[in-house]
N, C-alpha and C positions, 0 to 999 in steps of 0.2 A: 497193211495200213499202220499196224503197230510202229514200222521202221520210220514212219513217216512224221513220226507225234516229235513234238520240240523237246526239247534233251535241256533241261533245269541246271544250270552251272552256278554252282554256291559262290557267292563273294568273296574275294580274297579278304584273309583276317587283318584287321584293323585296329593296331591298339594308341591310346594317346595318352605320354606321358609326358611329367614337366622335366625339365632338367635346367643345371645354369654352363652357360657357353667358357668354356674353359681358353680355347684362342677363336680368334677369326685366321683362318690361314686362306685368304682370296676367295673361291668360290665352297671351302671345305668349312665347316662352324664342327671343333673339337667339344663336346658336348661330355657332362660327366654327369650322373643320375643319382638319387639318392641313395641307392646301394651298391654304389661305387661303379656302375659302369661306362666306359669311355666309349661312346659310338660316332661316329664321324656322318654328320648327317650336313646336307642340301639344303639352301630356305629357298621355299614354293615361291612362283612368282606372286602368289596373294598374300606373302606375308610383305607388304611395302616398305615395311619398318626396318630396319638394317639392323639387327643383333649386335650388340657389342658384348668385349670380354666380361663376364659378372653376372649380365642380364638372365633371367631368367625366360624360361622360352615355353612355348609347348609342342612338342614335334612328335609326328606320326611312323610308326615304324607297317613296313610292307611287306608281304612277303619276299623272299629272295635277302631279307636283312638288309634293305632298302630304305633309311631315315632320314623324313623332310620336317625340317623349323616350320610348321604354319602359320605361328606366332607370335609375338614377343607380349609378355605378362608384365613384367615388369623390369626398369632398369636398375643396375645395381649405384649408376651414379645419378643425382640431378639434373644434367648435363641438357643437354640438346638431343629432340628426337631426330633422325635425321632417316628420311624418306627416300627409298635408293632402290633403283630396276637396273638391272643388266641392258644398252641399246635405249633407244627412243620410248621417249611417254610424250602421250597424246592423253589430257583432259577434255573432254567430250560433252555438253551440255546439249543435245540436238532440240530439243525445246524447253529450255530455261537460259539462267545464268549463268556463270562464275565469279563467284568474290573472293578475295583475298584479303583477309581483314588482318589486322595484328596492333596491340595496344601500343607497341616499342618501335614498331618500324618495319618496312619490308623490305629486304634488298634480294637483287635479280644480278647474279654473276655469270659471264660466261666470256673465253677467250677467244668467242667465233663471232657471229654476228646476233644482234636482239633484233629481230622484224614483227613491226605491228601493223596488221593488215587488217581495216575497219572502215565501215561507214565514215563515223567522225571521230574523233578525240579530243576529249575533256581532261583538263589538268586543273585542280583547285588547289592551292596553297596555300600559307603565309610568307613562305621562302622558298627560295629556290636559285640551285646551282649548276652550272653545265660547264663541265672544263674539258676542250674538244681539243685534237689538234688539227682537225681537217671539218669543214661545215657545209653543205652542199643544201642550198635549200631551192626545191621546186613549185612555183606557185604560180596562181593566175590572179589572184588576188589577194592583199596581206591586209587587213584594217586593224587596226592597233591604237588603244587610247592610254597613253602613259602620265600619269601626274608630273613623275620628276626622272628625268633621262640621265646621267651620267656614264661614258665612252671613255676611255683611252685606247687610242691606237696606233701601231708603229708603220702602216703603209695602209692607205684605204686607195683603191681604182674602182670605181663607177663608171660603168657604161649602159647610159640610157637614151631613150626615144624624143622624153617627153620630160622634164623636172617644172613643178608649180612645186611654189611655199608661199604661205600667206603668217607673218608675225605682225606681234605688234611694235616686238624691239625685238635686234638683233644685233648682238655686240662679236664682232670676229677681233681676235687678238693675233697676229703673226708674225714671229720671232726673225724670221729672215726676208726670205718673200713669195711676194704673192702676184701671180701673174695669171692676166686674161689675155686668149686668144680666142677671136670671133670674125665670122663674117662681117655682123652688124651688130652695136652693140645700142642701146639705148638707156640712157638714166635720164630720169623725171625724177622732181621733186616737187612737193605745192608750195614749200615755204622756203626754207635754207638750204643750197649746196656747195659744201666748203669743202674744198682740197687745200691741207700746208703740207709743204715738205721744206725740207734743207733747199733742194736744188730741184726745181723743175722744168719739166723739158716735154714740149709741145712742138709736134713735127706732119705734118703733111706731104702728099708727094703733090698736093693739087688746088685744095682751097680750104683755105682758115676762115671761118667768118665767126664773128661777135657782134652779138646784137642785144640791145637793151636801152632801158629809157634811161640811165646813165653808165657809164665806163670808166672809170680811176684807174690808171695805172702809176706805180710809182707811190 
């Protein structure tokens, strides 16, 4: 029974000391100690913080002469801290939030694609800018209440089912021309409807009728 009892294995010895990062050479942090020694250590994936050359660190030596950054203490410049993993990060809140707050600004870079995959989204502003070269919008319904519109555009094509507009004035300005083509066309008005031109020209293949409780030509 003796041979049978659990066999007690001491922990591999563990020391933690500080050092300042001498280079980054890629995945290698050149590291130099207070008494003078240069060990070439690894940062853990839990230290998030990206070490730069100056910064002061705290890394763990292993046995086998094994040294990992777990750290960083402090930086040696003002600079920007900057958050960096090897591969994919996934932020995880399975029952809360995520905020991302910042007093200056937040920007989101990336040379692939940004996908936002939600319920719904809320955008609140003062301003706001979008410079595309390509816009593909899919919807079932757009409702939109704008005080004051302004457009410039250098080719617009529409194609719809269904157009309704309701103004109370509508002023159209057009530089060259402006043509309808219709099966049936209709205009009403309750009060005034005046067409001038230079030269008009009024053609049927079948019947012209005018009618009214008076007629002026000439």
């Amino acid at each position: 029974m003796d041979g049978l009892a659990p066999q007690l294995v001491a922990p591999p010895t563990l020391a933690h000391r500080a050092a300042r990062v001498l280079r980054v050479d890629g995945h290698s942090l050149l590291l130099v100690t207070p008494d003078g020694a240069l060990p070439t250590a690894r940062r853990a994936v839990s230290c998030l913080v990206a070490p730069q050359d100056g910064d002061r660190v705290l890394f763990a030596t292993l046995p086998g002469d094994e040294h990992w950054v777990l750290a960083v203490l402090e930086h040696r410049d003002p600079g920007p801290t900057r958050i960096e993993v090897d591969g994919d990060l996934e932020l995880r809140a399975p029952t809360g939030t995520i905020t991302a707050a910042a007093a200056k600004g937040v920007t989101v870079a990336t040379g692939a694609e940004v996908a936002v995959l939600a319920g719904s989204v809320r955008v609140v502003a003062q301003r706001g800018l979008a410079a595309l070269d390509e816009l593909t919008v899919l919807a079932e319904k757009v409702d939109a209440e704008v005080t004051r519109l302004r457009a410039t555009f250098t080719t617009v094509d529409t194609v719809m089912e269904r157009l309704s507009q309701r103004a109370k004035r509508v002023y159209r300005f057009v530089g060259e021309l402006d043509q309808l083509r219709a099966r049936r066309a209709d205009y009403s008005a309750q009060e005034t409807f005046q067409v001038h031109a230079h030269d008009t020209l009024l053609t049927s293949e079948q019947l012209v009728k005018i009618d009214g409780d008076q007629i002026h030509v000439g």
